[in-house]
N, C-alpha and C positions, 0 to 999 in steps of 0.2 A: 864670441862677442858678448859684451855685457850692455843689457837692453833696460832702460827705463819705462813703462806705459802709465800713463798718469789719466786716472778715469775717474771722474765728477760725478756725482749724479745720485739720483735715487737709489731704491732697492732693483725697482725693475727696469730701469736704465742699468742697473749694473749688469742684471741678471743678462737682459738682450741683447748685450753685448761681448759678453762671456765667450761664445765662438771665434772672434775677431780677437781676442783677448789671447786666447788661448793658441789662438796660427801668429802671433807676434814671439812666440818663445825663443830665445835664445840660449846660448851654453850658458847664460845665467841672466836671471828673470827678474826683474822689482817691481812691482805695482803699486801707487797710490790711491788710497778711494776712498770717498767718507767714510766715516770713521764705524758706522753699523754694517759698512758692507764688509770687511777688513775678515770677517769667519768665511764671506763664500769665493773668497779666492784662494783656490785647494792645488793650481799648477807653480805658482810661483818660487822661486827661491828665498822671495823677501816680501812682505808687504805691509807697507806703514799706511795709517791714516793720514790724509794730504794737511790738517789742522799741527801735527807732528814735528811734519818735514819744514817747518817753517817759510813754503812757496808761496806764500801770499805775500813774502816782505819782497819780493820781487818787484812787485807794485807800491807798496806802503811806503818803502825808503829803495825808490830804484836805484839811487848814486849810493847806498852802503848798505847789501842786506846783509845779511849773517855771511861769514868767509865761509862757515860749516857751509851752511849750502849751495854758493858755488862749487864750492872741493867736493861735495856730492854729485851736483849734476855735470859738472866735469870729468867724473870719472865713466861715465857713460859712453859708451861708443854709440848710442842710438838711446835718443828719447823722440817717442811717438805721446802724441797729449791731446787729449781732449779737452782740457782744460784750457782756459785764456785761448780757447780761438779765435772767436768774435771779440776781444777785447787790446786794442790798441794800444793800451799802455803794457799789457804783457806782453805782444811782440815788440816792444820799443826794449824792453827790460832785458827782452832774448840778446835783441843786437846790443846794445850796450854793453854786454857781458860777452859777446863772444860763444853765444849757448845755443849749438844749433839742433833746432829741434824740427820733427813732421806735425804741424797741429790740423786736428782735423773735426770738422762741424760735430759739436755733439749730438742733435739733431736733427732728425732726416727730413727734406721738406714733407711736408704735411700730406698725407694719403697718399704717395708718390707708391711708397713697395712698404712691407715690412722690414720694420725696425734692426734685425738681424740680419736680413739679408742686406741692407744699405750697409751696417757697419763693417762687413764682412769682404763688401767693394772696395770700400776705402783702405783696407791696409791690403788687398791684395796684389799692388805694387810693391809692398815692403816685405814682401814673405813669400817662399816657396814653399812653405808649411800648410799643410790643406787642415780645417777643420771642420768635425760634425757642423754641420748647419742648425741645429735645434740645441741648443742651451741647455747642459747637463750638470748637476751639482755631486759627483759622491759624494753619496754616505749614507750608514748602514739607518735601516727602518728599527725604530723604538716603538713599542707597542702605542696605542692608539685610539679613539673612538673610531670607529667604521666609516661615521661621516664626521668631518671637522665641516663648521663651518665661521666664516670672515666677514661681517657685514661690512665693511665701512668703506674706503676708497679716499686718496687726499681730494680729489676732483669730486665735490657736491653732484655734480652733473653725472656721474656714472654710480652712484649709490643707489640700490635697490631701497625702498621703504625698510626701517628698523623692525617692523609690524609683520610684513610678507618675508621676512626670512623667519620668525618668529613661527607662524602661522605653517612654514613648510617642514621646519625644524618638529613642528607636535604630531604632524603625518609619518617623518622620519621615523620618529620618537616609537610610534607602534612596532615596526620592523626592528630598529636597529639602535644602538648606541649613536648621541650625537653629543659632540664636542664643540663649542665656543674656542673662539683664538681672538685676542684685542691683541694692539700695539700701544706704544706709550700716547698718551691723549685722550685714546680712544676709549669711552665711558663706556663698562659693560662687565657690571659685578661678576656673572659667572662665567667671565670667559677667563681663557689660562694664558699667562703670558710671559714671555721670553726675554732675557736679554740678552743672547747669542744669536744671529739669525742661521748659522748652522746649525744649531739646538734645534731651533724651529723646524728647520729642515726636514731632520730626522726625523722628526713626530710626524712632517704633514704627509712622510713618504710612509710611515705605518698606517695611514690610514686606506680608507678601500676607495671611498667618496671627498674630493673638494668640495664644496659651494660659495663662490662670494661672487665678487663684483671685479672689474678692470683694476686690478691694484699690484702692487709689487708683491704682496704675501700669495697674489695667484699665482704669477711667475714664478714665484720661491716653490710653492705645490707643485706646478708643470715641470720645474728641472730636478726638484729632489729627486 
């Protein structure tokens, strides 16, 4: 069976979902995900960035998108998607087309279970395929500082003070090597930074200690 899974989202929307991701497998696998998650999908057969595949002309020009991309998702014996599922003109564009697909809520209602265990419910009608429960990324550890640490967070509201990781980073600093990590935006002359997030990966699984905040570079840290 050749299986489409088409997953939207963040870093750690991708990452927490990675288990569910991975019990979707078929005798041939494709993934879509924005376009910085695209290194940490390491099961697949295929994986394009969803900006790529041109799935948004679905919506843009529903009476004529690209023929490429009908002839793509027509070739699919199963597409499961997180994508367009709260949104109506995407299922109007499915039936239009003749494209049948499983969509399913990309987020789980709010404090209900964790994130991993809600996505791992939803496809387990579609699969006999059992998978680890905790979110795992290979790949091999690169040497490292002891502690890396991450201040920042997209969510204002989960960001520790710039000052107090600062201030734990110079306690650090007596014992052990510490490491800086920013992401694109994020203002912070001596940290080191990435544009692979499997690169990242690997650095943040050579390390001995995380520190940051509720962010996708944590989850990136937890499953290296």
């Amino acid at each position: 069976m050749r299986r489409l899974i088409i997953r939207p989202g963040a870093i750690g929307d991708c990452i927490l979902s990675l288990p569910a991701l991975e019990a979707l497998r078929a005798d041939y696998t494709e993934v879509w995900v924005a376009r910085q998650n695209v290194p940490l999908i390491r099961f697949a057969d295929c994986v394009r960035a969803i900006p790529d595949t041109g799935l948004d002309w679905l919506e843009i020009e529903p009476e004529s998108p690209p023929p490429r991309l009908l002839e793509s998702l027509r070739s699919f014996d199963s597409i499961v998607s997180w994508y367009g599922a709260g949104r109506e003109a995407f299922r109007a564009a499915l039936e239009r087309w003749d494209l049948r697909a499983t969509l399913l809520p990309a987020l789980p209602p709010g404090g209900s279970r964790h994130a991993t265990d809600f996505y791992l419910e939803q496809v387990r009608p579609l699969t006999s395929r059992r998978a680890a429960p905790v979110p795992h990324i290979p790949c091999s550890p690169v040497p490292a500082p002891h502690v890396v640490i991450h201040p920042f967070a997209s969510n204002e509201k989960k960001r520790w003070p710039l000052d107090r990781f600062r201030e734990l980073a110079s306690r650090l600093e007596e014992r052990w090597e510490v490491g800086w990590v920013a992401g694109p935006g994020e203002e912070l002359p001596e940290a080191r930074r990435f544009s692979d997030l499997y690169e990242l990966g690997r650095w943040l699984a050579g390390a001995r200690v995380f520190v940051g905040n509720d962010s996708g570079i944590a989850h990136l840290a937890a499953a290296a």
